[in-house]
C-alpha positions in Angstrom: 22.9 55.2 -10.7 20.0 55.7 -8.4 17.5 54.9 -11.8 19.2 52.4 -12.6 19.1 50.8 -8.9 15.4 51.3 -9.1 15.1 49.7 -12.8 17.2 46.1 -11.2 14.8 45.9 -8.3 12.0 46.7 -10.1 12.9 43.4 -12.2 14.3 41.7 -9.4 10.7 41.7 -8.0 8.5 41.3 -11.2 10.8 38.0 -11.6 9.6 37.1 -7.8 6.0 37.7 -7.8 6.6 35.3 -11.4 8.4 32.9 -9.5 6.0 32.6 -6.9 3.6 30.6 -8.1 5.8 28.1 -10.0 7.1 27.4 -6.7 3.6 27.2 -5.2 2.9 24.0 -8.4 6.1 22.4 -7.3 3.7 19.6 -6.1 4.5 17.1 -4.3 6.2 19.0 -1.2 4.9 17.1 1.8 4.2 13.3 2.1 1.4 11.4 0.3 -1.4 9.8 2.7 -2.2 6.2 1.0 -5.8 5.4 2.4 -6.1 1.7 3.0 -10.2 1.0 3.9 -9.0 -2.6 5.7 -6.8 -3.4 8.8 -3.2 -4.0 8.5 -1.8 -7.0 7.3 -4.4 -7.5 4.3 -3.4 -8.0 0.9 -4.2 -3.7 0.0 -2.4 -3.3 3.3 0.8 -5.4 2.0 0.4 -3.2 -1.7 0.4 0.2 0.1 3.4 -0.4 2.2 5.4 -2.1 0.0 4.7 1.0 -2.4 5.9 3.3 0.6 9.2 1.5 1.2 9.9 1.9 -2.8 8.4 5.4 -2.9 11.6 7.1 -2.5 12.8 5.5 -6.4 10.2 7.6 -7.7 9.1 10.5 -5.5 10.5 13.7 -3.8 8.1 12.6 -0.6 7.4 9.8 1.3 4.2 7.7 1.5 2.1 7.4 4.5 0.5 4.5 4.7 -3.1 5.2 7.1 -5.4 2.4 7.4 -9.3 3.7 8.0 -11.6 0.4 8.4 -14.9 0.2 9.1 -18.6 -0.7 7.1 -17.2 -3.2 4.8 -14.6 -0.6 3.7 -17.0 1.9 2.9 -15.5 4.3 6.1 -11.9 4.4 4.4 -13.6 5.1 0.6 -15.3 8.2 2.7 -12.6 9.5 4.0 -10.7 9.6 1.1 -13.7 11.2 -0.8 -13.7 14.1 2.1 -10.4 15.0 1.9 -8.8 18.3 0.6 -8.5 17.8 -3.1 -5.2 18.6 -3.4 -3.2 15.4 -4.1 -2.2 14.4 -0.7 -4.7 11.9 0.2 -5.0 8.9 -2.0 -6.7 5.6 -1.7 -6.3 1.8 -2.3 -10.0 0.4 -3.9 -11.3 -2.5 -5.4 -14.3 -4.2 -5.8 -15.6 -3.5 -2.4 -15.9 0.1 -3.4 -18.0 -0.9 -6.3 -20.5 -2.6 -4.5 -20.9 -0.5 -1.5 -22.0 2.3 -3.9 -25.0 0.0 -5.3 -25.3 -1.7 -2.2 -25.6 1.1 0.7 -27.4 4.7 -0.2 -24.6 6.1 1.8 -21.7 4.9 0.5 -19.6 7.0 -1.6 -20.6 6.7 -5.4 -18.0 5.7 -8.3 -18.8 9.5 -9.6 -17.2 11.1 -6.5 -14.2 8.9 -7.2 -11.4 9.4 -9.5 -9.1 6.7 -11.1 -5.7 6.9 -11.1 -3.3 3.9 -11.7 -4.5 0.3 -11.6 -2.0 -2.0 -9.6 -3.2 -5.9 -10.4 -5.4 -8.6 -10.2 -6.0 -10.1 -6.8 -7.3 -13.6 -7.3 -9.3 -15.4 -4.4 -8.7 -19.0 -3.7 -10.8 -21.1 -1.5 -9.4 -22.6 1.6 -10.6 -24.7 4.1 -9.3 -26.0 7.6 -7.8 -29.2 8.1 -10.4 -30.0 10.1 -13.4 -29.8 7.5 -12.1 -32.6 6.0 -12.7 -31.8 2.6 -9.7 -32.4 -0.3 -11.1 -30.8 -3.0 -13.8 -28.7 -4.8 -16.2 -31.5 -5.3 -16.2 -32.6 -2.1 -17.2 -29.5 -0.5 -19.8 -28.5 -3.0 -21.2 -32.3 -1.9 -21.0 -31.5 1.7 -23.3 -28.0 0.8 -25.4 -30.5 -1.2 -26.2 -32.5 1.2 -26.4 -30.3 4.0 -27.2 -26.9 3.1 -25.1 -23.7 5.4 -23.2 -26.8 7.1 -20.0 -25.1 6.1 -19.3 -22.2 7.6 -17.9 -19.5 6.1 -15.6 -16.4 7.1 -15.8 -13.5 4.8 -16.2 -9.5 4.9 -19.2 -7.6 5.6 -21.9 -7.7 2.6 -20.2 -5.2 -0.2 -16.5 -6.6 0.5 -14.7 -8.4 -2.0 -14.6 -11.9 0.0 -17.9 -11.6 0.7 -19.0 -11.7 -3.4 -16.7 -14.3 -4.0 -18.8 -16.6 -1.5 -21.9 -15.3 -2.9 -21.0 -15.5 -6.2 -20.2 -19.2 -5.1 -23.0 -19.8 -4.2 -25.4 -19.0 -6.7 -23.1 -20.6 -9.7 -23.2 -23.6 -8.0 -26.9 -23.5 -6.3 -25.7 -23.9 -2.2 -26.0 -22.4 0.6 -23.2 -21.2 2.9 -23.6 -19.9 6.5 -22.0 -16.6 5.9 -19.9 -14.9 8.6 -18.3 -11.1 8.7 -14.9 -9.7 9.9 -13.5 -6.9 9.4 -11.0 -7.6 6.7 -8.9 -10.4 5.5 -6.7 -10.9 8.4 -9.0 -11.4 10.9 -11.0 -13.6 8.5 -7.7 -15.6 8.3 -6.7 -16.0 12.5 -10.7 -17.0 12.5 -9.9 -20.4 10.5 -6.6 -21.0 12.5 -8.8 -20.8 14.9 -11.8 -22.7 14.0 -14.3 -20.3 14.6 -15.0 -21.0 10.7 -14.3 -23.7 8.3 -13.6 -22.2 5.2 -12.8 -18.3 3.1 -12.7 -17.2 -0.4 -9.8 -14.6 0.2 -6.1 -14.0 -1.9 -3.6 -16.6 -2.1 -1.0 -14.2 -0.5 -2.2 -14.4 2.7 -2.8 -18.3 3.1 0.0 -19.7 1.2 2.0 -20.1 4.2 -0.4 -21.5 5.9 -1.1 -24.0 3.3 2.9 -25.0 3.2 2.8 -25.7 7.0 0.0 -27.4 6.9 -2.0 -25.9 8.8 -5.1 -24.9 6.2 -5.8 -26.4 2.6 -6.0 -24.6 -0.5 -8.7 -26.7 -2.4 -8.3 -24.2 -5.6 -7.6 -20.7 -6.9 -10.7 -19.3 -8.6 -8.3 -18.0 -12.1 -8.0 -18.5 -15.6 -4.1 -19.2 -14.3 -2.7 -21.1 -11.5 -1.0 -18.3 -8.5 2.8 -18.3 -9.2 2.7 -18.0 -5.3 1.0 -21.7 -4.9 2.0 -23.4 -8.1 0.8 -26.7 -6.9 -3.0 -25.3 -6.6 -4.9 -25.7 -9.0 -7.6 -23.8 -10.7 -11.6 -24.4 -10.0 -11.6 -24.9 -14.2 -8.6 -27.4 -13.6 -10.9 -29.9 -11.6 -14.0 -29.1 -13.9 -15.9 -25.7 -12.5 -15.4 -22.9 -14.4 -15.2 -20.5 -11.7 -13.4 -16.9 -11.5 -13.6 -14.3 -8.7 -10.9 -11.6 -9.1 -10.7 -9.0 -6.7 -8.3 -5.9 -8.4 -6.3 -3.0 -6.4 -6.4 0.2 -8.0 -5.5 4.1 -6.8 -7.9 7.0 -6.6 -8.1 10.7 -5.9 -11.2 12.4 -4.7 -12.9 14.5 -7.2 -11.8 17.8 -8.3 -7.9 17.2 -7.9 -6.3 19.8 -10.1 -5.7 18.3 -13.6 -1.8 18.6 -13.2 -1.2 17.5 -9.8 -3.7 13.9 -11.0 -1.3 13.5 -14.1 2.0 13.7 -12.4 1.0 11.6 -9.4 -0.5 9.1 -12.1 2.8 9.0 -13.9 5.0 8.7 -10.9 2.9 6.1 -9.6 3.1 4.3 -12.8 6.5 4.5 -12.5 6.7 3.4 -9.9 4.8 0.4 -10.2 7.1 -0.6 -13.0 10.2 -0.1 -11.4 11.8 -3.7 -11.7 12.7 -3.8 -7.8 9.2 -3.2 -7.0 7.9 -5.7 -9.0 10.3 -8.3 -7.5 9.6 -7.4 -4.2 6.0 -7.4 -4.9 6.6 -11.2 -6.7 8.1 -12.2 -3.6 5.1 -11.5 -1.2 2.7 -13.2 -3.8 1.2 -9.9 -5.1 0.7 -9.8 -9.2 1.3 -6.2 -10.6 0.0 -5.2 -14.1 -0.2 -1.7 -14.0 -2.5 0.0 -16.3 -2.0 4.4 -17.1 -4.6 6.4 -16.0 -7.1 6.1 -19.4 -7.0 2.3 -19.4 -7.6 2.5 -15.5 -10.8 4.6 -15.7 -12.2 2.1 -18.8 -11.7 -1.3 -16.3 -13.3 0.4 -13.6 -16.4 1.8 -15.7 -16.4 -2.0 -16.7 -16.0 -3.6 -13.7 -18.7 -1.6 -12.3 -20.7 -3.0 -14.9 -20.0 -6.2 -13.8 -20.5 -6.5 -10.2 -24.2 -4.8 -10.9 -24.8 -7.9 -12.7 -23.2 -10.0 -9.8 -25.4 -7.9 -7.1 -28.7 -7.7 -9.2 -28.6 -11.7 -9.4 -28.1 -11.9 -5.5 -30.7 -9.3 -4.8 -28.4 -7.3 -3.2 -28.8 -3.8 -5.2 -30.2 -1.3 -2.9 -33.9 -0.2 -4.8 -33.0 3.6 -4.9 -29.5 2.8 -6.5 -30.7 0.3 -9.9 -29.9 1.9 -12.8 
């Protein structure tokens, strides 16, 4: 009896010291930071959160939603790159993240990034106050025309995605802006209602309401497709400019997240993302989600990147010791 007590424990704790470290993988077991680089109440800030409030359809943890702004976003990008790579720290990106990393030596480059699900398209549409008195896009590419910097302009630091658009602006259409930075889309936004600036390139989400009340116009939303938010806006290639400035959102990890805890974050996220009561919630507050998987998400970003080079070289923005 005594041997055969011996033989059962024996077993009892080879199947332990087994178990152990299948319990140790049974990843997620403590809540997910989401990283957002720009202040709450910005369009990333309204995809994170809303992905936390419908986290629980998909994962054993909640999401924490931590918003870490600073340098054009390039302080939130940082700290995601920093963290442990274990899967608990993920951030929102776009193109901001793109540019810093040609723009500023010490940024965080694309290669210390890794992609994991892309969210959607985020448009920018071009508003100006009422009190600019400008009704459409030919008008206020006149008013630059004749007066060169007399509109002026709210927009991100240099690197962030607003900040393209109106640079991208102007050198398709050969005028001059007077440029001015906040940090992130909502302050941009309170500085029109306020008339500290007269117009902004930013995401039809946060200015549709504005636009309804009457209180800002919506001259056009730079898009192959009219916003299902703003129906009544029309496109830049509607009233004769073919013009398109898409920002994106997209998820990443640091580098060196083990293999299997990347995979089953990026198919729960997925998941998520395609869960039909997210994507009607996310209709409802104007956000457009076409997730991609994780393959397709690292092939738009490698050509995105490719992209905004192009965008930066032509503006002379491309930091010398980061040209390819």
């Amino acid at each position: 009896m005594k041997a055969r007590h011996l033989f059962m424990s024996s077993t009892l704790l080879l199947s332990l010291q087994w178990a152990a470290p299948l319990l140790a993988d049974d990843f997620p077991e403590k809540p997910i930071n989401i990283v957002v680089p720009w202040p709450a109440g910005g369009a990333y800030d309204l995809a994170a959160r809303l992905m936390a409030e419908h986290a629980s359809q998909t994962f054993p943890v909640p999401l924490v939603v931590q918003n870490v702004t600073g340098a054009a976003g390039s302080t939130g990008v940082r700290h995601v790159a920093d963290a442990t790579p274990d899967g608990y720290t993920i951030g929102v990106m776009g193109t901001h993240a793109i540019a810093q990393s040609y723009m500023n030596p010490n940024a965080t480059a694309l290669e210390d990034l890794t992609p994991l699900v892309f969210i959607g398209p985020e448009p920018a549409a071009l508003a100006v106050t009422l009190d600019a008195d400008i009704g459409d896009v030919a008008a206020y590419l006149d008013t630059l025309k004749e007066a060169p910097g007399s509109i002026i302009n709210g927009n991100d630091s240099p690197g962030g995605f607003s900040y393209i658009a109106a640079t991208m602006l102007e050198n398709q259409f050969d005028v001059e802006l007077t440029k001015i930075p906040y940090q992130g889309y909502a302050p941009t936004v309170s500085a029109m209602l306020s008339g500290e600036v007269m117009s902004a390139l930013l995401p039809i989400p946060l200015l549709a309401d504005q636009h309804n009340a009457g209180q800002l116009n919506l001259l056009a939303v730079a898009a192959k497709e009219r916003h299902p938010f703003s129906p009544d806006v029309p496109t830049f290639k509607e009233q004769g400019y073919d013009f398109i400035a898409e920002d994106f959102f997209m998820l990443y990890l640091p580098g060196d997240v083990p293999e299997e805890h990347r995979n089953k974050l990026a198919e729960m996220f997925y998941e998520l993302l395609q869960d039909p009561s997210f994507q009607d919630a996310a209709n409802g507050i104007g956000l457009v989600i076409q997730p991609k998987p994780q393959d397709e998400t690292e092939h738009y970003l490698a050509q995105r990147a490719d992209e905004v080079y192009e965008i930066l070289t032509e503006s002379g923005l491309v930091d010398d010791s980061l040209t390819r």
